[in-house]
Steps between C-alpha positions, in 0.01 A plus 500: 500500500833698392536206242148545377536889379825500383341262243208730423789771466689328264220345305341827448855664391514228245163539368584875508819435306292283283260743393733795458710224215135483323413860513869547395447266189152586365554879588388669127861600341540800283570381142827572310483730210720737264446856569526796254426842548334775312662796384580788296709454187587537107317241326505422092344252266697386260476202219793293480634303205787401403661637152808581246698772426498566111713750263219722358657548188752251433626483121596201318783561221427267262707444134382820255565266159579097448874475590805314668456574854835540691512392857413711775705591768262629684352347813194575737568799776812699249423833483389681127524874398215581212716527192828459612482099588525249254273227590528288220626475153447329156628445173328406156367170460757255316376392159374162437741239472525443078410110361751379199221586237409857646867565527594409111205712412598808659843452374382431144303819541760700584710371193207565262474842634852578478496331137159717421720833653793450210244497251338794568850665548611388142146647364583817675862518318308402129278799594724731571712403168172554309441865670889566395395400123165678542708827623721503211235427228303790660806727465576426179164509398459828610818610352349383182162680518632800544725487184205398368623167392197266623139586587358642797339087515867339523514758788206368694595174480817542652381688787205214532788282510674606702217553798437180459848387597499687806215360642607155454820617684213600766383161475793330530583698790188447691539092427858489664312653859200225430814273509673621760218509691438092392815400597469681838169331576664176418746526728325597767369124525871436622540760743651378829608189275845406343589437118412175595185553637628451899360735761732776614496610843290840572695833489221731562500719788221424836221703499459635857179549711529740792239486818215688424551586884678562811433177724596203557492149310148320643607177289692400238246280210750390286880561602685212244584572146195453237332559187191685599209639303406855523316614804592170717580642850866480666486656818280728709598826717334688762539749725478363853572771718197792401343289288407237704096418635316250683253267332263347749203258405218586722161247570208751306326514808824648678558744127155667556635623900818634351503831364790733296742656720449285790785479682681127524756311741726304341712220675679178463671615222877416661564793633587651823172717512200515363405738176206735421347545187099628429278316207538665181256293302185219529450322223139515307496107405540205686642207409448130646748313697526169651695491873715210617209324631356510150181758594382711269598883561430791313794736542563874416850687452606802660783666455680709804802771452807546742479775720849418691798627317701259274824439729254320740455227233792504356505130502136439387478375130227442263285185586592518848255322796319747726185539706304778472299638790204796300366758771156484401396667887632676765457710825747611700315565830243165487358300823649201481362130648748174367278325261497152716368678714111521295277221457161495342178541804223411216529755228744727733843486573558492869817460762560452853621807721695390798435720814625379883576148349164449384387480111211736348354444154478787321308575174785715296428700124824416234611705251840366339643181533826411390593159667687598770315787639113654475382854468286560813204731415287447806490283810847478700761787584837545491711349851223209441624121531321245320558115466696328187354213288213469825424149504101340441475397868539885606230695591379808627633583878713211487851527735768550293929557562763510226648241378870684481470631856761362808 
């Protein structure tokens, strides 16, 4: 009989075991989420992008007339003072190289016009024997008139005579400049050249071109010794320290959020902290731009102005890699929910409120929503958790516990 109930005992501590493993195992288990909570905070809006630094004014020195360009010893970074820096410098073109017939010519030409110079010289020395004879005939003629030896007629025709003289003296004069001035012309065809016709190295001084700023060099177009024409560029300056901006190509639909003197964030740039600087201008047009997965975007530039003080850039040049970060929005004192947080309850947005381990949809009014966090207008309070990223398969009342607790 003993036998008999400690085998009811110990079959109905088994089945009791039993039963407590099943209850154990198919007991409803709260589900693991990420919690967040809702607070208080500064919040801002901002449209990021990334963009350039750019020289607002750079200035490209370029050759003022067709010349020998020396070479410059100039390189990208040195330091200029306006006027006082000689950036590059040039001498006069060298004259064409002269062909045997060109050559013989000019010579020829010179010889005729030396040739054509002692001719004009010996009709200058007849003319100024014929004014001598012309003086004295006048003199005696005179003389003789007024003894009253010849007619007042052999008078006139000695003073006829002798203007006549002196104006081919005048003549003759004038012809020995046309001369010179011949022989001059012809040979300037040989400047630069030898008696032979060989070119002659250039003796002429450099003319010098000073910085039309205080800067530094941005680039250097053409450093090596050339012939250039006039106007072809040689190297551009700029002034990268309080001249320097920020040229950012926004998407149009970002342009129209973005207003002057919004304040911007700007980062990345290489440096140990981040730099400030407000929008100074938006442009009007719009221009179209493909992106690297070839879609079709129509962008807008805006330009943005340092605030920070030079020395905190010091090493910032022009073309330089940033990315921009434009305050478009901001409040200082905003209710704040994390933004995986929301999900869409028809046309609402909606979240679940943890209270006592259990979850509670709540229907919750947005106002700004950057990505990371949501402006709370109505529906939850500050000290409020809520669930993270809440999964389809949770619903309303469900048994919840965080994921990250021990």
């Amino acid at each position: 009989m003993a036998k008999k109930s400690s085998r009811r005992i110990l079959t109905l501590g088994a089945a009791a075991v039993v039963g407590a493993g099943l209850a154990a195992a198919f007991w409803p288990q709260p589900v693991l989420v990420d919690m967040g909570d809702v607070k208080r905070g500064a919040m801002m809006q901002t449209v990021d992008e990334e963009a350039r630094t750019k020289v607002r004014d750079p200035y490209v020195v370029s050759t003022p007339i067709a010349g020998h360009l020396l070479r410059v010893d100039l390189l990208p970074g040195d330091r200029v003072v306006k006027g006082e820096t000689v950036v590059a410098r040039m001498q006069p073109t060298n004259p064409s190289a002269l062909d045997i017939r060109t050559r013989e010519q000019a010579r020829a030409a010179i010889a005729a016009s030396e040739a054509a110079l002692r001719v004009a010289q010996a009709d200058l020395n007849k003319a100024l024997a014929d004014r001598d004879l012309a003086e004295s005939d006048l003199a005696r003629a005179r003389k003789l008139f007024e003894q009253e030896a010849v007619a007042e007629a052999a008078l006139d025709r000695a003073i006829s005579q002798w203007r006549t003289v002196e104006a081919t003296v005048d003549t003759a004069r004038a012809a020995i400049s046309m001369r010179i001035a011949d022989l001059n012309n012809a040979r300037a065809n040989l400047i630069s050249f030898d008696t032979n016709g060989t070119f002659k190295s250039a003796t002429s001084e450099a003319i010098n071109l000073p910085s039309p700023i205080s800067g530094v060099v941005l680039r250097v177009i053409q450093q090596s010794e050339t012939i250039l024409p006039a106007g072809a560029p040689i190297l551009e300056v700029g002034d990268t320290n309080t001249d320097l901006e920020v040229v950012v190509e926004l998407l149009s639909t970002d342009a129209v959020k973005v207003a002057v003197g919004d304040r911007v964030l700007i980062s990345n740039w290489g440096g140990p902290q981040d730099l400030n600087g407000i929008v100074e201008r938006v442009d009007p047009w719009g221009f179209t731009k493909y992106s690297a997965l070839g879609v079709e975007e129509q962008r807008v530039n805006a330009i943005i102005r340092f605030t920070d003080l030079p020395e905190n850039r010091v090493s910032l040049g022009h073309g330089f890699r940033v990315e921009t970060r434009i305050v478009v929005w901001e409040n200082e004192d905003a209710l704040l929910v994390p933004s995986s947080a929301l999900f869409r309850d028809q046309s609402s947005w909606a979240v679940f409120s943890v209270e006592n381990g259990v979850a509670h949809q709540k229907t919750v009014t947005i106002g700004r929503n950057n990505g990371f966090d949501a402006e709370v207008i109505e529906g939850l309070s500050s000290g409020e958790t809520v669930i993270l990223y809440p999964s389809a398969g949770l619903a309303n009342g469900s048994k919840v516990a965080s994921r990250s607790a021990p």
